[in-house]
C-alpha positions in Angstrom: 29.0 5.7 15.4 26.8 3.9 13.3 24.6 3.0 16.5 24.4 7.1 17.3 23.1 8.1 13.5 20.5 5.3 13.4 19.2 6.5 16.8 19.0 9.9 15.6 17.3 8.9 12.8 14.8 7.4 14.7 14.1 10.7 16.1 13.5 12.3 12.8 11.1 9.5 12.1 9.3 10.3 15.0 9.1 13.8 14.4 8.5 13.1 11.3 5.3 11.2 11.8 3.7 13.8 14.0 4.3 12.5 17.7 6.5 14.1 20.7 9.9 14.0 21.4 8.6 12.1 24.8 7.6 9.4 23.6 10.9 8.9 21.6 12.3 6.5 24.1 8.9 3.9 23.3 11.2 3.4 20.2 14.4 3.1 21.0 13.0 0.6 24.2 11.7 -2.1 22.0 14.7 -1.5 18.7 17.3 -2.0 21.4 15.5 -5.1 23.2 16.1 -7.3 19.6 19.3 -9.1 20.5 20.3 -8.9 17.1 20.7 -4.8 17.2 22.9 -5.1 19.4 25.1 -8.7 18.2 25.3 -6.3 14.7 26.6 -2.8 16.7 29.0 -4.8 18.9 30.8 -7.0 15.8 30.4 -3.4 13.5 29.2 -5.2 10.5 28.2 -3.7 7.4 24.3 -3.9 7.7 24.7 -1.5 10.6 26.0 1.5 7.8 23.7 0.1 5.5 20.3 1.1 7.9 21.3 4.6 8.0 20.9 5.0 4.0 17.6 2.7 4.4 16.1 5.0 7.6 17.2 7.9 5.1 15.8 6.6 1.9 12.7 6.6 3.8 12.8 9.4 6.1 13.5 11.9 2.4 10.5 10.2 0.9 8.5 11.5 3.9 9.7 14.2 3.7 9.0 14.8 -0.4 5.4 14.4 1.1 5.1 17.9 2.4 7.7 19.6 0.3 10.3 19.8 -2.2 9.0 16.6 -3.8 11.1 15.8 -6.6 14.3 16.3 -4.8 13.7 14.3 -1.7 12.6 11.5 -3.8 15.6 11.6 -6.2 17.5 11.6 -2.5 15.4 8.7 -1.5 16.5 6.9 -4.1 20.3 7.8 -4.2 20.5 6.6 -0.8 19.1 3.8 -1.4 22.3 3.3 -4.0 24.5 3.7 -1.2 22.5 1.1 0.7 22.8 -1.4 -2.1 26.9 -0.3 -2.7 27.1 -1.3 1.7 25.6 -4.7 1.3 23.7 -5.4 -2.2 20.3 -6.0 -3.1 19.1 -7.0 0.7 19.3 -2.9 0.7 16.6 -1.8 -1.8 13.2 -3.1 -0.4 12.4 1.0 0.1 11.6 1.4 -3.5 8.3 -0.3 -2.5 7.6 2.4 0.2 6.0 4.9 -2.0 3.3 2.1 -3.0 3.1 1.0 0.4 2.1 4.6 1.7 0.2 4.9 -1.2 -2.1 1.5 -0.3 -2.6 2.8 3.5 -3.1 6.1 3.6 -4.5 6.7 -0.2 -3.0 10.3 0.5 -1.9 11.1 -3.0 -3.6 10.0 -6.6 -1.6 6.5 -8.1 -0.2 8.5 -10.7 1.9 10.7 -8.4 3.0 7.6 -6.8 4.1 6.2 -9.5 5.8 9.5 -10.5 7.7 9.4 -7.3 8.5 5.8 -7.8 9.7 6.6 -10.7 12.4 9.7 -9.4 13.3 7.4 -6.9 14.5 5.1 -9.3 16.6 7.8 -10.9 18.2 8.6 -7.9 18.8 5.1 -7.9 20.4 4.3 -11.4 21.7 7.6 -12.1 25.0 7.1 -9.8 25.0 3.4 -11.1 25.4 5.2 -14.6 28.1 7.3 -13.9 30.5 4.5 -11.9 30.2 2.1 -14.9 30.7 4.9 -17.5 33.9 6.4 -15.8 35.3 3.6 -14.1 36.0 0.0 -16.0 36.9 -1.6 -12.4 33.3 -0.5 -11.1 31.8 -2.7 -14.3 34.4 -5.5 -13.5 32.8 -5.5 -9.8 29.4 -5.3 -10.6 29.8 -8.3 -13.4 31.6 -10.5 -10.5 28.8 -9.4 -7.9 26.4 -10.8 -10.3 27.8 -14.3 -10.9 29.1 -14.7 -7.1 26.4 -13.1 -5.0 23.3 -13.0 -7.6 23.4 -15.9 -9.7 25.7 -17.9 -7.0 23.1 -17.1 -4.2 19.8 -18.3 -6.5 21.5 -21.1 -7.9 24.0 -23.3 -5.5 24.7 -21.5 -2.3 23.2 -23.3 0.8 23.1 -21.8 4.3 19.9 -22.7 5.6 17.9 -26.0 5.7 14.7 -24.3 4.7 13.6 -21.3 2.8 11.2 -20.7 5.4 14.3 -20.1 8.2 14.2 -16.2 7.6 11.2 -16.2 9.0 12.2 -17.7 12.0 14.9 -15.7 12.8 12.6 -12.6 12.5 10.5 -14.2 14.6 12.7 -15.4 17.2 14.5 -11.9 17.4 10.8 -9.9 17.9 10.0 -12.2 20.8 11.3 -9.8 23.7 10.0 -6.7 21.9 6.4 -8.3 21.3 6.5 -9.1 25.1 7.3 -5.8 26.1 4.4 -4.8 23.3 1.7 -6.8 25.4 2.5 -6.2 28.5 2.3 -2.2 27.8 -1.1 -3.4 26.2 -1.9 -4.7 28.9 -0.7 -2.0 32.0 -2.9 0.6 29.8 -5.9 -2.2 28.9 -6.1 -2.5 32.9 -5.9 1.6 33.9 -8.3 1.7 31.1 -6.7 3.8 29.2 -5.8 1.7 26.1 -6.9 3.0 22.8 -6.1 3.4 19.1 -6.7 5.9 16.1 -6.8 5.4 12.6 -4.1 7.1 12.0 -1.5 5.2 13.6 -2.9 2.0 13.0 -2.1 3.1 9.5 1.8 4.0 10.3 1.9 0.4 12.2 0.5 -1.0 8.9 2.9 0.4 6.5 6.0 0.4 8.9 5.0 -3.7 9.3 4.3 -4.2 5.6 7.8 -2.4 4.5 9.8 -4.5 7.6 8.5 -7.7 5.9 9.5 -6.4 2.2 13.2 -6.4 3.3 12.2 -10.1 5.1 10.2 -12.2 2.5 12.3 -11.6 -0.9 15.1 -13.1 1.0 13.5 -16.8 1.4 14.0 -16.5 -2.8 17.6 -18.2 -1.8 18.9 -20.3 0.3 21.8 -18.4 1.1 20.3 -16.6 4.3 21.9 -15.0 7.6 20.3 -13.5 10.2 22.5 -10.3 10.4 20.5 -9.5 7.1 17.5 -8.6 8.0 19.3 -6.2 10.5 17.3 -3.0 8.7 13.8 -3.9 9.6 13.5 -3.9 12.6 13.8 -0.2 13.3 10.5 0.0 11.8 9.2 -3.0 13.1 9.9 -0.7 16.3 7.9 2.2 15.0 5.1 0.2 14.3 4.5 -1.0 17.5 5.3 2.4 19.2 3.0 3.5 17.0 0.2 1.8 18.0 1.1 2.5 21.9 1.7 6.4 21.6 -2.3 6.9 22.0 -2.5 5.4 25.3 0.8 6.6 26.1 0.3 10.4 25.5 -2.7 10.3 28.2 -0.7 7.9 30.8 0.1 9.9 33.9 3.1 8.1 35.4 3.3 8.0 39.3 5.9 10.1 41.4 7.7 7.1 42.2 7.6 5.3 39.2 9.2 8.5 37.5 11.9 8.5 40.0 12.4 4.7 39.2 12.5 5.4 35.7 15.1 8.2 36.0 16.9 5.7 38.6 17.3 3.3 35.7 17.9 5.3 33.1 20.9 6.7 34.8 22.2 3.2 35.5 21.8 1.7 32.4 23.7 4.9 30.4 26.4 4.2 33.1 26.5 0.5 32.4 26.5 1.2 28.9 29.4 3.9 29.0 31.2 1.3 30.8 30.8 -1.4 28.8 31.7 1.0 25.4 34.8 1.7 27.6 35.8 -2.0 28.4 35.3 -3.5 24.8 36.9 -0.9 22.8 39.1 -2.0 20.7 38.3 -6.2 22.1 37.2 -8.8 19.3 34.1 -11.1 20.1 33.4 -12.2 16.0 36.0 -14.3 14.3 38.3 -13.8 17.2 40.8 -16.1 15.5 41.2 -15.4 12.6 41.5 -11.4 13.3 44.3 -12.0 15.5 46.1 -14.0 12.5 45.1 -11.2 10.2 46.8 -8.7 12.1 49.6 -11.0 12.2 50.0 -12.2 8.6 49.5 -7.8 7.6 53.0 -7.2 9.0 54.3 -9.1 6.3 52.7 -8.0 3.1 52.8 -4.8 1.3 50.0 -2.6 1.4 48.1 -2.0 -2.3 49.7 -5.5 -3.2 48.4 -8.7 -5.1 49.1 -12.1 -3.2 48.2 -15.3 -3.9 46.2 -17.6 -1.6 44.8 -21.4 -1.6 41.7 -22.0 -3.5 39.8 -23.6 -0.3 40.2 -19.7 0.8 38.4 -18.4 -2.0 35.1 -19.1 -0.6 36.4 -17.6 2.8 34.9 -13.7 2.4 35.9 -12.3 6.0 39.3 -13.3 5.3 39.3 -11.6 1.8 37.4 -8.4 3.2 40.0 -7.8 6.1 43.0 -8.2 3.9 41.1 -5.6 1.5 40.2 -3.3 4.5 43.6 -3.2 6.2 46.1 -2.9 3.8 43.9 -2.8 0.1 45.7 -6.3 -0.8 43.8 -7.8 -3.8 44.1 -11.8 -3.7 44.4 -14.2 -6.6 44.5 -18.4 -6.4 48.0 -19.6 -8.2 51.8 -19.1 -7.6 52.2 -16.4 -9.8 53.4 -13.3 -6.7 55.8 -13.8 -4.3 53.6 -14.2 -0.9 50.8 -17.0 -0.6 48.7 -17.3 1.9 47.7 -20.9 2.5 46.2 -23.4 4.9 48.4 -24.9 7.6 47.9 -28.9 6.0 49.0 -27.0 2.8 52.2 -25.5 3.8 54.6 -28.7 2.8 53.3 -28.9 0.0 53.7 -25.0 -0.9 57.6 -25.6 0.0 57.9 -28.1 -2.5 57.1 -25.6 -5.0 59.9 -23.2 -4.0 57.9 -21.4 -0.9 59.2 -20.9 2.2 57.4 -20.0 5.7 57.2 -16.5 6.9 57.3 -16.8 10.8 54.3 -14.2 11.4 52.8 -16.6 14.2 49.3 -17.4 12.8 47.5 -20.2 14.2 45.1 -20.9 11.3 46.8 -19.3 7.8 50.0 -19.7 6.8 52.2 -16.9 5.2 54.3 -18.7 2.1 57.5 -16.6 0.5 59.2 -17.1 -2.7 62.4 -18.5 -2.5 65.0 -15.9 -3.7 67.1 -17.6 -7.1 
């Protein structure tokens, strides 16, 4: 679903910037070629809901540039709220849009910018405002967030080897789009046909420039995943269509190369059907331990408060899907009656009045309270 609302998005975008709904597919061509699109659809993670509110944050800015200002800025920056409520802070690089637009296209007068900046930021804090004021759990999250994610992540968290790594990974996952960049460059350099305009060298600019702005803060830590730079590369895909569409809007395509095209097409939406239809409802990411999840759920009470090992309190996955499937909180002691715990831990747990619950998981152990 997720997958559907981004691509229509990317329409908008399109639309958006001024070019035609046919060359829409340039887009979607070299977004879908980054591998890690489609690792990030496949496993559903959270970065994939988090890009819509970043395409809309920045899709209602352009939009606040041709009307209704103030309101499609304060909606820029509420959606950039949700963004940051999906996934955090790796959500909010948009806020620097309006200055990037700003130093490309010197459109507007600095002052305006900085006005829409500074509604965007409203949009932004005002919701923050309203969950801390009405709800004292919301404040308890945000203070935990902090220390853990925030403070842990700057401080002692270590994923990577090198700050530098992020880079990499972009790097590595806009090979097979930058090939199928120059070799259109190429086709169009040969029929003679290649050429660029200012203006959408200066969409490829700011597109780049805001792609690297939700890349670069990251190598700050050294807590660093790839799937978190998921976001960008939608507009890392504008850009380069962007610089293509000139060429493109004056290619003729061949007779037979259109029927090849529509050939293909047809396959690969078949393929793809196909494929939706043969992994729905499979697990490919933390196989394992889903299967045991499901397992240990049948067991424990929904809305409930169990406790678990503290070697498990690092283990988030774990913590999110007992959260997601049946809203159980976790807590490290023996103060409930159901303890989830590591396998090597289990005779020890029994020792303390525990005993097994047979739910069949390979790599977490359900632990009951012996009745008195």
């Amino acid at each position: 679903m997720t997958f559907s609302i981004q691509t229509a998005y990317q329409i908008s975008f399109f639309r958006k910037l001024g070019f035609s709904m046919k060359q829409v597919w340039l887009t979607w061509l070299l977004w879908l070629s980054v591998p890690l699109v489609i690792w990030c659809s496949t496993n559903n993670l959270l970065e994939n809901t988090m890009g819509i509110f970043v395409l809309l944050s920045v899709l209602f800015y352009l939009k606040s540039l041709k009307k209704h200002r103030y309101p499609f800025c304060f909606l820029s920056g509420t959606m950039l709220c949700c963004s940051f409520m999906c996934k955090g802070l790796t959500g909010l690089y948009p806020l620097a849009f309006p200055l990037i637009y700003w130093f490309c296209f010197r459109s507007k007068k600095l002052l305006n910018v900085c006005g829409d900046l500074f509604l965007m930021l409203l949009g932004l804090l005002i919701p923050f405002a309203l969950l801390l004021t009405l709800s004292s759990d919301a404040a308890q999250y945000f203070e935990t967030y902090w220390q853990i994610q925030i403070v842990g992540s700057l401080s002692g968290i270590r994923c990577v080897n090198s700050r530098f790594n992020i880079l990499l990974v972009m790097f590595s996952e806009l090979l097979i789009p930058l090939i199928f960049f120059g070799l259109f460059i190429l086709y169009f350099w040969k029929k003679e046909i290649l050429t660029f305009n200012k203006g959408n060298t200066k969409i490829a600019l700011a597109f780049s420039i805001l792609a690297l702005c939700g890349v670069l803060p990251i190598m700050v830590s050294m807590k660093q995943r790839d799937f978190y730079i998921l976001t960008v590369f939608p507009f890392f895909a504008l850009a380069m269509a962007a610089l293509l569409t000139p060429a493109l809007s004056v290619w003729t395509i061949p007779q037979i190369t259109r029927k090849w095209i529509k050939s293909i097409t047809a396959a690969v939406m078949m393929t793809a059907i196909g494929l939706n239809v043969y992994f729905f409802g499979k697990t490919s990411r933390e196989k394992e331990l889903l299967s045991d999840i499901h397992l240990l759920i049948t067991e424990i009470p929904a809305h409930s408060t169990i406790n678990m090992d503290e070697e498990l309190g690092t283990n988030y996955s774990f913590m999110l899907y007992l959260a997601r499937y049946k809203d159980v909180s976790l807590q490290t002691g023996k103060q409930e009656k159901l303890k989830v715990v590591l396998p090597e831990h289990c005779n020890d747990i029994k020792e303390d009045g525990y005993e097994l619950a047979n739910t069949g998981a390979a790599s977490l152990c359900l632990m009951r309270k012996k009745e008195n």
